[in-house]
C-alpha positions as CSV (number, residue, x, y, z in Angstrom):
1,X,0.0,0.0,0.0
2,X,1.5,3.3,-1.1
3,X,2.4,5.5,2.1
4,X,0.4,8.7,2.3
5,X,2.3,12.2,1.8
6,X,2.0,15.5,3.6
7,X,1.2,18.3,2.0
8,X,2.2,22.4,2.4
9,X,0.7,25.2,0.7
10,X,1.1,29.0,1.7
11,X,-0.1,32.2,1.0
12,X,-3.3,32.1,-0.6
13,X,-4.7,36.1,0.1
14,X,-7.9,35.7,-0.2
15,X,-10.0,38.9,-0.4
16,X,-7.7,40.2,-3.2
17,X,-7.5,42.0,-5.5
18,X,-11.3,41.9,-5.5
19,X,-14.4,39.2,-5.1
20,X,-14.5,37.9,-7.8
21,X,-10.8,37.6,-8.8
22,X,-10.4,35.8,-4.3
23,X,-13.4,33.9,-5.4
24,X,-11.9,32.0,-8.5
25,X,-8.7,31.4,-6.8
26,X,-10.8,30.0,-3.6
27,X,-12.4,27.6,-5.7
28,X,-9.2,26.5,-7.1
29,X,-8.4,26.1,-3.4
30,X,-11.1,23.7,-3.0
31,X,-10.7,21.4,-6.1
32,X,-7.1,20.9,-4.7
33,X,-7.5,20.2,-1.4
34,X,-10.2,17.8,-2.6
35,X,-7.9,16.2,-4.9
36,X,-5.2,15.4,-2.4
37,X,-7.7,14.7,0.1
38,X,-7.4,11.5,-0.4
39,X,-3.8,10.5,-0.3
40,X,-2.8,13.4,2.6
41,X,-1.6,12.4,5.6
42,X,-1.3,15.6,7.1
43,X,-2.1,19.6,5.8
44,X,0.5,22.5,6.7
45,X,-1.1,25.9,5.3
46,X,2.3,27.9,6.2
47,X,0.0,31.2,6.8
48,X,-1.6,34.2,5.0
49,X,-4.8,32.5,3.9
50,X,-6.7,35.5,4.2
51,X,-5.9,39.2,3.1
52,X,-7.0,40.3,6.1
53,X,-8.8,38.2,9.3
54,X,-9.9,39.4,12.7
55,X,-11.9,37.8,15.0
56,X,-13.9,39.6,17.3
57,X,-15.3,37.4,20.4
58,X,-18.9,36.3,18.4
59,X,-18.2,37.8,14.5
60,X,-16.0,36.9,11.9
61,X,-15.1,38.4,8.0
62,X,-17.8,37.3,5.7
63,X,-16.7,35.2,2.5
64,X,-14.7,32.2,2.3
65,X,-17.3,29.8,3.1
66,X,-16.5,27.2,0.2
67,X,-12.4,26.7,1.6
68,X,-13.6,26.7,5.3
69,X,-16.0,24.0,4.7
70,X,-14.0,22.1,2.7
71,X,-11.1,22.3,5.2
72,X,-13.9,21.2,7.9
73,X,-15.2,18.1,5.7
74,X,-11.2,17.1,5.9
75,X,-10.3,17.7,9.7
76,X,-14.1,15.9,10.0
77,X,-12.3,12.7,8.2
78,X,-9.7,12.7,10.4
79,X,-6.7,14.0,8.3
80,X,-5.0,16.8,10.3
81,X,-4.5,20.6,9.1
82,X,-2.5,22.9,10.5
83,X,-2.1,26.8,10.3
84,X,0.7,28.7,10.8
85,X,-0.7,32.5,11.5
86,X,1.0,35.3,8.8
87,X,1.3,38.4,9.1
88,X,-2.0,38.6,7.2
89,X,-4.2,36.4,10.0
90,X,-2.1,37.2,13.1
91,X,-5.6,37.9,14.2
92,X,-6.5,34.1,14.3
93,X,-7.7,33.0,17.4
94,X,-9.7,30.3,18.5
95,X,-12.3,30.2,15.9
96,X,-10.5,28.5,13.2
97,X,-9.5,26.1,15.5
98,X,-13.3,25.2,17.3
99,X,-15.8,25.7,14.2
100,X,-13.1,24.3,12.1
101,X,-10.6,21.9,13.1
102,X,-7.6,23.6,12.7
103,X,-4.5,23.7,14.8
104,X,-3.2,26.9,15.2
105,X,0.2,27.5,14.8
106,X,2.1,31.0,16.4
107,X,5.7,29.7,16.3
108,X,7.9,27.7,14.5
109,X,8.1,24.3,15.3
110,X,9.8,21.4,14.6
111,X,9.0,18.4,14.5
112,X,9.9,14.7,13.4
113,X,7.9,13.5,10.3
114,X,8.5,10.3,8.4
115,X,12.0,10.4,9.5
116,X,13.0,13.5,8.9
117,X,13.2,16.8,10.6
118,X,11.3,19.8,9.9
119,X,11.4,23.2,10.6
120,X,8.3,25.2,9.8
121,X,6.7,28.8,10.0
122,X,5.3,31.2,7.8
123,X,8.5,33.0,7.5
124,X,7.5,37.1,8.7
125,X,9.5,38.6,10.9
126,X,12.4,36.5,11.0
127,X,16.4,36.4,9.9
128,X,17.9,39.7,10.1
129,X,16.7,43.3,9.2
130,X,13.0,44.5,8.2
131,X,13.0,46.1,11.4
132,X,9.9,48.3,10.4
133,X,7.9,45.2,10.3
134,X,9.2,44.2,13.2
135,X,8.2,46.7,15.2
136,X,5.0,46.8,13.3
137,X,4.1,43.1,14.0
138,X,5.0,43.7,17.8
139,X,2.2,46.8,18.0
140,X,-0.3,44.5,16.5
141,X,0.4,41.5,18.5
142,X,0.1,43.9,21.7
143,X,-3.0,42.5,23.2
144,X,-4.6,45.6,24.6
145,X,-4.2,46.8,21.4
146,X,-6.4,43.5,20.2
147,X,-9.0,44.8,22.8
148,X,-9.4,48.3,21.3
149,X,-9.8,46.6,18.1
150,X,-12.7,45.0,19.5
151,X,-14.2,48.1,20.6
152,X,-15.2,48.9,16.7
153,X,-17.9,47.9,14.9
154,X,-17.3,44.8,13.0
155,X,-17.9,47.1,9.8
156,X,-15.3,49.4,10.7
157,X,-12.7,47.6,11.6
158,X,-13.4,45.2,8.8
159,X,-13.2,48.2,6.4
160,X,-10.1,49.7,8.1
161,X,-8.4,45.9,7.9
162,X,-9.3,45.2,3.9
163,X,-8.7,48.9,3.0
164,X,-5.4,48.5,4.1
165,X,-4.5,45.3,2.9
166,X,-5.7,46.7,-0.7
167,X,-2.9,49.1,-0.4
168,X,-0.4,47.0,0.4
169,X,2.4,45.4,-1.6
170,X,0.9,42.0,-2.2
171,X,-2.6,43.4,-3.9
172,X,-0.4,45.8,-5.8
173,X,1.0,42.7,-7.8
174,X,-2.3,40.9,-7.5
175,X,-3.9,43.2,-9.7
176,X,-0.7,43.5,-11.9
177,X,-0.4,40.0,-12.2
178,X,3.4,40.3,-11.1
179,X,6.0,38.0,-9.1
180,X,7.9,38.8,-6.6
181,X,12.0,39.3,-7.3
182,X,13.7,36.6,-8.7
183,X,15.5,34.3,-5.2
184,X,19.1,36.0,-4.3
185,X,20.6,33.4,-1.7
186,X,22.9,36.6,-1.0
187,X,20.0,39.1,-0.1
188,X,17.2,36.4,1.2
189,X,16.2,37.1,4.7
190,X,14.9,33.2,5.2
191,X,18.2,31.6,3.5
192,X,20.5,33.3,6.2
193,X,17.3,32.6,9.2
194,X,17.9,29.2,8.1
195,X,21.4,29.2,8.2
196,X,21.7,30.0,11.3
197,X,19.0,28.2,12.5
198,X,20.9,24.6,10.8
199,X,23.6,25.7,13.0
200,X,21.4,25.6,16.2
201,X,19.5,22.8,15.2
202,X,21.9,20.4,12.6
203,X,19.2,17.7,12.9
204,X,16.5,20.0,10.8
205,X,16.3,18.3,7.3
206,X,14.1,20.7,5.6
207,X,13.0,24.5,7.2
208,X,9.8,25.4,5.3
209,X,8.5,28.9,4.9
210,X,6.0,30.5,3.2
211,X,5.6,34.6,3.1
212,X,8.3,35.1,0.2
213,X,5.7,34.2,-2.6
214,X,8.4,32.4,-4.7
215,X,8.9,28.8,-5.5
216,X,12.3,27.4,-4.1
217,X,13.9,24.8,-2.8
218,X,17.6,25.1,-2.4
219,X,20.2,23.4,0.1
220,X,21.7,25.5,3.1
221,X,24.1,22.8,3.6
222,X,25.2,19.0,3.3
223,X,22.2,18.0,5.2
224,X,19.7,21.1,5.3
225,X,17.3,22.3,2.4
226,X,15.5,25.3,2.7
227,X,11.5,25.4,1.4
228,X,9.3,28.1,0.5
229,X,6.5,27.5,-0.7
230,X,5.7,30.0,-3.2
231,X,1.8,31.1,-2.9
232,X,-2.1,31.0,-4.7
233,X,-1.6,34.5,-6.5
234,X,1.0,34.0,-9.2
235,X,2.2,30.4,-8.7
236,X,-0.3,28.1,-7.6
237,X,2.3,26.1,-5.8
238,X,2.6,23.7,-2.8
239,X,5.1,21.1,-1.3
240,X,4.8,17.4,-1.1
241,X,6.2,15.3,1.3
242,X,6.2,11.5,0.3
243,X,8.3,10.4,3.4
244,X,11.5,10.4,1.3
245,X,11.9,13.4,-1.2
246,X,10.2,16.9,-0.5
247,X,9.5,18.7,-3.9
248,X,6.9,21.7,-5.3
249,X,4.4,21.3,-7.9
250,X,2.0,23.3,-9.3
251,X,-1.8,22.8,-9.4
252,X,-3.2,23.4,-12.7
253,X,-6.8,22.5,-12.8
C-alpha cells in the first residue's frame, strides 16, 4: 500500500485583488485540497490565507465559506491541518481552531515527520533586518491593542483591515499580475534565518517557509534544504512530502 504524503501550501490572500478575482482562486483552493484529500496524511497551510482576518469574540469576516468548509469536511475525516498564523491572520484565534478543526500554529516548530526533521513557520519577521515590520508586527500583537480593536464595529474595523491590505504590496501585484523578485541566496532574509537556525538545530532536514511568494527549494548545507512555498496569486504552488523526497508542484486545474 503506497504511504500517504504531507502536503504544504502557503499564501493564498484571499479577499484580493477583489471578489471575484479571491473567489476564483478559492475555488481552485477547494478542487485541490479535494484532490489530495485523499492520499494526505497531514495539511500545513504555512500562513496568509486570508488578506485580512480578525476575530472579534462572536463575528468573523464574511466570505470564504467554500475553503472553510471544505477544510472542515477534511479535519471531519480525520486528516489533520494545521495553520501557521502570517502576518495577514495574526488575528486568528480560536475560531479556526473550534468551528473548524484547525491547529493553530504561532511559532515555528519542529518536528519529526516520516524520518526527517522539519522546521516550519510562515517566515514574517524572521532572519535579520525588516525592522519596520518588526516593530510593526509587535504593535499588533500587543493585546490591549487586540482589545481596542474589538471596541469597533465589525464594519469598521473590517473596512479599516481590507482597505489596508488593498494598499499594500501583495494586492499591488495581484492586480498586476506580477511576481515577486527573482531568489538571491545573498539578499534572502529566510536563507540566512535558516542558516543560522541549521547551526542551532543540525538535525533540521528541511525549514519550510511560506511569506516570500516564490517557489524554491535550495540546500543550506550538506544536510539542510531550505522550502518556501511560493503562494495562490502567481504560482499556484505547494510542497509534497512523500516520506522520502520533498518537492513543489503546481496545481493546474
Amino acid at each position: 500500500m503506497k504511504e500517504k504524503a504531507i502536503y504544504f501550501v502557503s499564501d493564498f490572500h484571499l479577499g484580493i485583488p477583489n471578489h471575484a478575482g479571491s473567489l476564483e482562486r478559492e475555488k481552485k483552493l477547494v478542487r485541490w485540497l479535494e484532490s489530495i484529500r485523499a492520499n494526505a496524511a497531514e495539511i500545513f497551510l504555512m500562513g496568509d490565507i486570508f488578506d485580512f482576518w480578525f476575530e472579534y469574540k462572536t463575528v468573523v469576516p464574511k466570505g470564504f465559506v467554500r475553503l472553510l468548509g471544505k477544510l472542515g469536511e477534511i479535519t471531519d475525516s480525520g486528516i489533520p491541518v494545521h495553520l501557521f498564523r502570517g502576518n495577514h491572520d495574526l488575528w486568528a484565534f480560536s475560531y479556526l481552531k473550534e468551528e473548524v478543526g484547525i491547529q493553530l500554529h504561532r511559532k515555528p516548530l519542529i518536528r519529526e515527520m516520516a524520518g526527517k526533521t522539519f522546521y516550519l513557520a510562515h517566515g514574517d519577521g524572521l532572519g535579520p533586518g525588516d525592522k519596520s515590520y518588526k516593530f510593526l508586527k509587535a504593535i499588533f500583537e500587543f493585546k490591549p491593542n487586540q482589545f481596542l480593536f474589538r471596541w469597533l464595529h465589525p464594519d469598521v474595523g473590517a473596512w479599516m483591515g481590507n482597505y489596508f491590505s488593498r494598499r499594500s504590496r501583495i494586492a499591488k501585484m495581484s492586480r498586476a499580475g506580477k511576481e515577486e523578485a527573482r531568489f538571491e541566496k545573498e539578499n534572502e532574509m529566510l536563507f540566512h534565518y535558516a542558516l543560522k537556525m541549521a547551526e542551532k538545530f543540525p538535525e533540521v532536514d528541511f525549514f519550510v517557509f511560506g511569506h516570500r511568494h516564490m517557489p524554491v527549494t535550495t540546500p543550506i548545507n550538506e544536510k539542510s534544504t531550505l522550502v518556501i512555498i511560493g503562494d495562490w496569486i502567481s504560482h499556484f504552488s505547494y510542497g509534497v512530502f512523500d516520506g522520502e523526497t520533498f518537492k513543489l508542484e503546481k496545481f493546474e486545474y
